[in-house]
C-alpha positions as CSV (number, residue, x, y, z in Angstrom):
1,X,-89.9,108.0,-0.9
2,X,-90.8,108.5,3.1
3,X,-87.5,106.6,4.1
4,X,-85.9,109.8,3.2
5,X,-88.2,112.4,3.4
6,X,-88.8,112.4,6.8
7,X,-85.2,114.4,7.0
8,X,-86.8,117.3,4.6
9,X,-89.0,119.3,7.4
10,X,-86.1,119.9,9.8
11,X,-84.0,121.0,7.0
12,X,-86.7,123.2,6.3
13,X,-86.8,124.7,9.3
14,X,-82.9,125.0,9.2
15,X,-83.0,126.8,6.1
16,X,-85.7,128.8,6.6
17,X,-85.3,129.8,10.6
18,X,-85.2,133.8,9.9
19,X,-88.7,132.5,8.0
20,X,-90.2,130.4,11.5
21,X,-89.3,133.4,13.7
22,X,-91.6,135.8,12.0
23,X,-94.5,133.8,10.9
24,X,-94.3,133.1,15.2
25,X,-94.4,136.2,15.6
26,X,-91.2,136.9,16.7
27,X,-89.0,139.4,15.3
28,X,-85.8,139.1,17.0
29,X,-84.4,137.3,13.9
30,X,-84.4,138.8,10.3
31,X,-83.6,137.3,7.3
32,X,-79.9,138.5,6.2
33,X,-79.3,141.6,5.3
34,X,-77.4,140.4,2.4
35,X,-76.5,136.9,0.9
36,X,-75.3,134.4,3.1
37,X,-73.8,131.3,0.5
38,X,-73.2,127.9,2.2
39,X,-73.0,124.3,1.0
40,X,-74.7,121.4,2.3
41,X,-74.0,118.0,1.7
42,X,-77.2,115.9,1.6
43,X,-76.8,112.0,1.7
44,X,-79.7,110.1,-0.5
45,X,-78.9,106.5,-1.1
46,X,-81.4,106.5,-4.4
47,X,-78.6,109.8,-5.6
48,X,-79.2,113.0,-7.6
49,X,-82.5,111.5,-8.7
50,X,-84.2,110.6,-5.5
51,X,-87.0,112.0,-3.5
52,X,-85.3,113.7,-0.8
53,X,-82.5,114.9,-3.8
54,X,-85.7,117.1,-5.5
55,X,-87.0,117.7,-2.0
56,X,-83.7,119.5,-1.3
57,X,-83.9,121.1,-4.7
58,X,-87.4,122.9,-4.0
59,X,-85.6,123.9,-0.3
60,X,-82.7,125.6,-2.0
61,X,-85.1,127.8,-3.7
62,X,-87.2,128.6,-0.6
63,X,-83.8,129.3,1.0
64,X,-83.0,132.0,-1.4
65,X,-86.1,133.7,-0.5
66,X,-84.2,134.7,3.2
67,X,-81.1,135.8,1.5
68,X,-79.2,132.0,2.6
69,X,-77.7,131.1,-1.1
70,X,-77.5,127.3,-0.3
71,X,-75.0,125.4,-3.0
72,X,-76.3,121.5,-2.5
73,X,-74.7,118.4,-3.3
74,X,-76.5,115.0,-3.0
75,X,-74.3,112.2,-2.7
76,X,-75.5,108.7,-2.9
77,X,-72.4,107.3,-1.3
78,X,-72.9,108.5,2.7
79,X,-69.3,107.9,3.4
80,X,-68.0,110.2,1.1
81,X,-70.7,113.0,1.9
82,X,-69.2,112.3,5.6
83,X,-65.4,113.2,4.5
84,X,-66.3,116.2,2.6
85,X,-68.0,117.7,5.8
86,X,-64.9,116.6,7.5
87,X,-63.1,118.3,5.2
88,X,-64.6,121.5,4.7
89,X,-66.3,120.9,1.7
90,X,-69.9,122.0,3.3
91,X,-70.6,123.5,6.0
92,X,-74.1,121.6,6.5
93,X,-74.8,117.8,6.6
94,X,-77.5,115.3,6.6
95,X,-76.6,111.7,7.5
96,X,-77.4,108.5,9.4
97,X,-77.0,108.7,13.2
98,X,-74.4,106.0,13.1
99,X,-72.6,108.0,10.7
100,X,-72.4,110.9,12.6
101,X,-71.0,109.4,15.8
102,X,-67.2,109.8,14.5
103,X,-68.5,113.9,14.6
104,X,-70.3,113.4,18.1
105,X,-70.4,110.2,20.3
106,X,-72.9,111.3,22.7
107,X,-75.6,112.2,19.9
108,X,-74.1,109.2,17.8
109,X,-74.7,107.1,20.4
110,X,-78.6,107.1,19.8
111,X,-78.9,104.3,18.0
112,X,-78.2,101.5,20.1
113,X,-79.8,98.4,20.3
114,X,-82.6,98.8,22.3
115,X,-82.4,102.0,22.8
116,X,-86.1,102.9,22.9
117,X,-89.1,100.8,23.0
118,X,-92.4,103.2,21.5
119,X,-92.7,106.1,19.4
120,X,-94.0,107.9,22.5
121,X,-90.2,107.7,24.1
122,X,-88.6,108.2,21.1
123,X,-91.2,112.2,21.0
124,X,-89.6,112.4,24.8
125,X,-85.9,112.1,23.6
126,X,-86.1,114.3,20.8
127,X,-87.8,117.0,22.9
128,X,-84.6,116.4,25.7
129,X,-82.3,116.7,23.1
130,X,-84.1,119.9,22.1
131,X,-83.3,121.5,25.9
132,X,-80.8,123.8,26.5
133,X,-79.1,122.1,29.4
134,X,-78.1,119.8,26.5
135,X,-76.4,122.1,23.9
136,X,-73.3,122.1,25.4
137,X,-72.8,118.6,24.4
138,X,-74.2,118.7,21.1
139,X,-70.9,120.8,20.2
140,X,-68.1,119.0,19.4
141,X,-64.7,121.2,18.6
142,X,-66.0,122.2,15.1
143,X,-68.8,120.2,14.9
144,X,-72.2,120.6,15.8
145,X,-75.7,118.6,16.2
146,X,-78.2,121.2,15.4
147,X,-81.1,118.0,14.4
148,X,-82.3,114.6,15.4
149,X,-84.9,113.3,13.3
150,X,-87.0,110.0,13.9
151,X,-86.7,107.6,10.8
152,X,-88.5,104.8,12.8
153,X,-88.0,101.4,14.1
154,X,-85.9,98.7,12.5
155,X,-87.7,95.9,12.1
156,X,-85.7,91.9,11.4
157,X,-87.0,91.3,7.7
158,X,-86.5,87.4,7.0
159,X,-86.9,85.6,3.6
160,X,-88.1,82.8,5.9
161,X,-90.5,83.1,8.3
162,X,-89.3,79.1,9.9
163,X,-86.4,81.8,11.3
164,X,-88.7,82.9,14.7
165,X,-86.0,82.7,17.2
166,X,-82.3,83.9,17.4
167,X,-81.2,80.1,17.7
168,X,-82.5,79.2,14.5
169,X,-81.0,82.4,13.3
170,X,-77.7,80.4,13.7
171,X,-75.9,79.6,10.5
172,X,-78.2,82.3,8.5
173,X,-76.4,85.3,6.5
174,X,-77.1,88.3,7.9
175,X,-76.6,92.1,6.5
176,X,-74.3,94.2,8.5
177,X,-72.8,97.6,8.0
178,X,-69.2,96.9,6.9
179,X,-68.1,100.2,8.8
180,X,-69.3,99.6,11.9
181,X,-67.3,96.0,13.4
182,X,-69.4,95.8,16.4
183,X,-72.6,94.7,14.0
184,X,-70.7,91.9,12.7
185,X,-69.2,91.2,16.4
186,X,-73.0,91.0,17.8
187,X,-74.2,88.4,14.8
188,X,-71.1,86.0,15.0
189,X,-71.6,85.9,19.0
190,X,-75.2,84.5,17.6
191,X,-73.6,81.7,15.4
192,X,-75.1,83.7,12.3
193,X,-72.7,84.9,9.4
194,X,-72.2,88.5,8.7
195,X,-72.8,89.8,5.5
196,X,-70.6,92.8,4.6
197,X,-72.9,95.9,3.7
198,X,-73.6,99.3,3.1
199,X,-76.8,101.7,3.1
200,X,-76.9,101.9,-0.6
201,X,-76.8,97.5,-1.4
202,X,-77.8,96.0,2.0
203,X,-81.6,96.0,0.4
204,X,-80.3,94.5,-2.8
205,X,-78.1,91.6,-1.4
206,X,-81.1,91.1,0.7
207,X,-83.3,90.8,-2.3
208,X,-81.0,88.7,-4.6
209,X,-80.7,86.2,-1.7
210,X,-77.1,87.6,-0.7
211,X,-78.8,87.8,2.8
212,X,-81.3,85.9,4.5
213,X,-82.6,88.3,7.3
214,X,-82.3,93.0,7.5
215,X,-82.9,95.1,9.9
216,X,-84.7,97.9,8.3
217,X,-87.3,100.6,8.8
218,X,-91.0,100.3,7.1
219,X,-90.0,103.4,5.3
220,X,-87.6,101.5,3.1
221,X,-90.1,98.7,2.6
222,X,-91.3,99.7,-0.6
223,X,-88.4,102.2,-1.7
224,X,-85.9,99.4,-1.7
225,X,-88.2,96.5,-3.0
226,X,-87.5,94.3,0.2
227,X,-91.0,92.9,-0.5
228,X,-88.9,91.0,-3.2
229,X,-86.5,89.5,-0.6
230,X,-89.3,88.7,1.6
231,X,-90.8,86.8,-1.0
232,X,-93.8,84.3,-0.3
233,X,-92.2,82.4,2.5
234,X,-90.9,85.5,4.6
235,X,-91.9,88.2,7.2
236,X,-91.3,90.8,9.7
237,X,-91.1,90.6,13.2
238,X,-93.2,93.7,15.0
239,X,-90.5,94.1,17.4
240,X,-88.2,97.3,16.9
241,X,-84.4,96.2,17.6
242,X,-83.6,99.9,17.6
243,X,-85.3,103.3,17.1
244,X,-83.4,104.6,14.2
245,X,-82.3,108.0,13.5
246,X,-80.9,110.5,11.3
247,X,-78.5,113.7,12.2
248,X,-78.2,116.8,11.2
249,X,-74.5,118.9,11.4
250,X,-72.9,122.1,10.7
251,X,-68.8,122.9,11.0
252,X,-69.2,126.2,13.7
253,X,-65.7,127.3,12.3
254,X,-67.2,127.9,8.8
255,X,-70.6,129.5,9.5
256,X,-69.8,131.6,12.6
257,X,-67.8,134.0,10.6
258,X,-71.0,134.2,8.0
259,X,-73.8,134.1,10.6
260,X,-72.3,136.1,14.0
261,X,-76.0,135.4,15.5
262,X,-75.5,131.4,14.6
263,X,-76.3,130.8,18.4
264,X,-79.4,132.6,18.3
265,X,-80.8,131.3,15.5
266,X,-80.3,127.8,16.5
267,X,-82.1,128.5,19.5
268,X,-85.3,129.3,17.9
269,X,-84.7,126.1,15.6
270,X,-84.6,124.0,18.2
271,X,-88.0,125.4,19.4
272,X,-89.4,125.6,16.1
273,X,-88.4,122.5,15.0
274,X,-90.3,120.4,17.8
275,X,-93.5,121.4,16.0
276,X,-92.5,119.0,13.2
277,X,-91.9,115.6,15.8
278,X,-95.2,114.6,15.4
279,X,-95.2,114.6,11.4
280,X,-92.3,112.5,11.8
281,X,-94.0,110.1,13.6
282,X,-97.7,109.6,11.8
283,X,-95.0,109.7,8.4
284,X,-93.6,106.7,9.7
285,X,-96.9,104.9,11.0
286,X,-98.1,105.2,7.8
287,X,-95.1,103.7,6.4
288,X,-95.7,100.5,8.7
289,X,-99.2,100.5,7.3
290,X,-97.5,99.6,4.2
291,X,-96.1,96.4,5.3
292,X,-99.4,93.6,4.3
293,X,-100.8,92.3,7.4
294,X,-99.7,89.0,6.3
295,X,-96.2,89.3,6.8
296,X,-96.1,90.8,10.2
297,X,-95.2,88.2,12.4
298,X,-95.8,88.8,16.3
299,X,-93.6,87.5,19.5
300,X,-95.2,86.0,22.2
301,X,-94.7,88.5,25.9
302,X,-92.0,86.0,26.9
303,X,-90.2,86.6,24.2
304,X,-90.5,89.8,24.0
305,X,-88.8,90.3,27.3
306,X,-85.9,87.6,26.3
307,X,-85.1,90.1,23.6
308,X,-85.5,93.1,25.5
309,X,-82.9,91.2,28.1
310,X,-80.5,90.3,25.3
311,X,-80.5,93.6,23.4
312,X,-79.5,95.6,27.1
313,X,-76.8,93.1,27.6
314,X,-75.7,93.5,24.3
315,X,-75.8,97.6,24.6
316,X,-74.2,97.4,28.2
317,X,-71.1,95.0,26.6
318,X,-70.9,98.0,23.7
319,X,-70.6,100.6,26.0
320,X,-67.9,99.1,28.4
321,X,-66.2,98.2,24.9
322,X,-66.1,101.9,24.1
323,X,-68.3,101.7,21.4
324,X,-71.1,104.1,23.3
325,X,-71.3,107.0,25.3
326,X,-72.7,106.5,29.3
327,X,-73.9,109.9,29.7
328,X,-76.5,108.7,26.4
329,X,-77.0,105.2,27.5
330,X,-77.9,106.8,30.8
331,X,-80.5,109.3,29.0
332,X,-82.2,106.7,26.9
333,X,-82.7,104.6,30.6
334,X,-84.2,107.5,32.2
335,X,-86.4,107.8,28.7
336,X,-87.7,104.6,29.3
337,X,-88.3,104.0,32.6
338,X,-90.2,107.6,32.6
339,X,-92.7,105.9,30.2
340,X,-92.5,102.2,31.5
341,X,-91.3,102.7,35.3
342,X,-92.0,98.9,36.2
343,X,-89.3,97.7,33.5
344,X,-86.4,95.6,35.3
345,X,-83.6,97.7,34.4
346,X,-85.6,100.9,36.3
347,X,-84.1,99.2,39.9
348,X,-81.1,98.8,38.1
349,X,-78.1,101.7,37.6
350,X,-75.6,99.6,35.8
351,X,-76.2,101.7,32.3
C-alpha cells in the first residue's frame, strides 16, 4: 500500500540512527549500551493488518538489533493515536500533518491550500525544515517534530467529469474532514455541501456515492478503491490543491531521561534522513502512474492561474482567521518564488 508506506523509511532512519551513523562512517553515536524501551503509536487507516502495520512490524525487529526495544501500537482511528501521544501513552508518533498541528502550528501549518506547486519545491521545503536554524521551532513545550515526509499532491477526484469548474461544483457534496471547520467553511463559501468525514470513510462515502468529488493523493487511488467512485463518468483533475504531508513526533519529557544524547542523535537524523527525499518522491510518481490516462483531466493555463489566485486568497483569509502560522506561510512563499520567481505573489509581501 504506497499511500502509507512512504512514512516507513524515515521511521527507519529514526529507529535505527545509532545504525545510519556508523554505516556513514561516523562513530560519534553508538547504539545503546543497554536497552532503551519506548512505545510508538503508528496511525494506519487499513489497522493492525495494513501495509505500513507489518512495515512497522519488520522495524521493531530491526530496532532491537541497536538495543531500542520499541513496543508498537497501530491504531486505525488517527484521533485516538493523537490523544494517547498527548497523553503519554507513547513517546513516538506517526500522523497526518493536519493532525499534528494541535502539537506544532508552525510544522502543522504545511498543508495549506496551495501551499506548494511541484515536487521540486516540495524536495526544497523538506531540506529547509531539515536546517538547523529551524529546530528551535520544531520544539513545542513537550513536543517535538523530528520528520516531514512527502505523501504527494491531492488531487479533486469527481464521479462526474461534467464538474470542470468550481461553479458547477455548486450544489455538489463534497468530503471534508469533520475535525477540521475551516474545510467545510471553504466548500460552503463555494455553494457546494460539506460532507462530514474522516481519513478512515472519506474514500468509502466517496465510493458509495455519499460524496460527489475528494481531494486525495494517487497513493490512495488504488488502496481505497476510489476507481469505484470515479466510475465510468468521472476523473481527476492534474492540478495539486495542496502538497500533502505526514509528521513525525516524540514527547522530549519522556525520552530525554532514556536517551541524554536525544539532541545529538536527532541531528544526524535530520542529515540522514534527507537521503530518503528522493524515494519519497519517484514512490509517489509512480503512484500517479497508476491513475489510467483516461481519467486525468487537464486545466487550461487560465485556469490554472484562476485557481492558483483563489487557493492564496483562501490561505491568506485562513491565516488572518488564525487557522495558520505567518512565519510558515511566509516559508512556503519564499519556496516558491525560489523555483518560480515571476509568480504574482513574488512582488507581493502580504503572506
Amino acid at each position: 500500500m504506497k499511500f502509507l508506506s512512504a512514512l516507513l523509511p524515515l521511521l527507519a532512519v529514526l529507529a535505527t540512527a545509532p545504525a545510519a551513523a556508523t554505516d556513514a562512517g561516523d562513530n560519534s553515536q553508538k547504539p545503546f549500551s543497554k536497552p532503551v524501551n519506548i512505545r510508538f503509536c503508528l496511525f494506519d487507516p487499513v489497522g493492525n493488518t495494513g501495509q505500513i502495520a507489518n512495515l512497522g512490524r519488520d522495524l521493531v525487529l530491526e530496532a532491537r538489533k541497536w538495543n531500542l526495544i520499541v513496543d508498537l501500537k497501530v491504531y486505525l482511528d488517527e484521533r485516538v493515536a493523537a490523544e494517547d501521544f498527548k497523553a503519554g501513552q507513547c513517546e513516538g508518533v506517526a500522523i497526518t500533518t493536519l493532525r499534528a498541528r494541535q502539537f506544532n502550528r508552525i510544522v502543522g501549518s504545511i498543508d495549506a491550500p496551495g501551499n506548494l506547486r511541484s515536487y521540486a519545491e516540495v524536495k526544497t521545503l523538506i531540506r529547509a525544515l531539515a536546517q538547523p536554524a529551524f529546530q528551535p521551532m520544531s520544539i513545542t513545550g513537550r513536543y517535538q517534530v523530528v520528520g516531514v515526509v512527502p505523501v504527494g499532491a491531492l488531487f479533486v477526484m469527481t464521479n462526474d467529469r461534467a464538474i470542470d469548474s468550481i461553479e458547477k461544483a455548486a450544489g455538489k457534496r463534497i468530503a471534508v474532514l469533520d475535525w477540521d471547520p475551516s474545510q467545510a467553511k471553504m466548500i460552503s463559501a463555494i455553494g457546494a455541501h460539506p460532507v462530514p468525514s474522516d481519513i478512515t470513510n472519506y474514500g468509502p462515502k466517496f465510493n458509495n456515492g455519499q460524496a460527489d468529488i475528494i481531494a486525495a493523493p494517487a497513493m490512495a487511488y488504488l488502496p481505497l478503491e476510489l476507481y469505484k467512485g470515479i466510475g465510468a463518468k468521472g476523473g481527476v483533475f492534474r492540478f495539486p490543491l495542496l502538497h500533502a504531508t505526514g509528521t513525525i513526533l516524540i514527547r522530549r519529557d519522556l525520552l530525554l531521561p532514556k536517551m541524554p544524547d536525544l539532541d545529538a542523535r536527532l541531528d544526524q537524523l535530520r542529515g540522514y534522513g534527507l537521503k530518503f527525499v528522493d524515494s519519497f518522491i519517484e514512490s509517489i510518481r509512480a503512484s500517479e502512474k497508476d491513475i489510467p490516462a483516461k481519467l486525468w483531466i487537464d486545466l487550461t493555463p487560465k485556469d490554472k492561474e484562476k485557481y492558483w489566485r483563489m487557493l492564496r486568497e483562501a490561505r491568506i483569509r485562513m491565516t488572518q482567521d488564525g487557522v495558520y502560522d505567518t512565519s510558515m506561510m511566509n516559508l512556503l512563499r519564499r519556496v516558491r518564488c525560489k523555483h518560480e520567481p515571476s509568480n504574482e505573489e513574488c512582488s507581493l509581501f502580504d503572506e
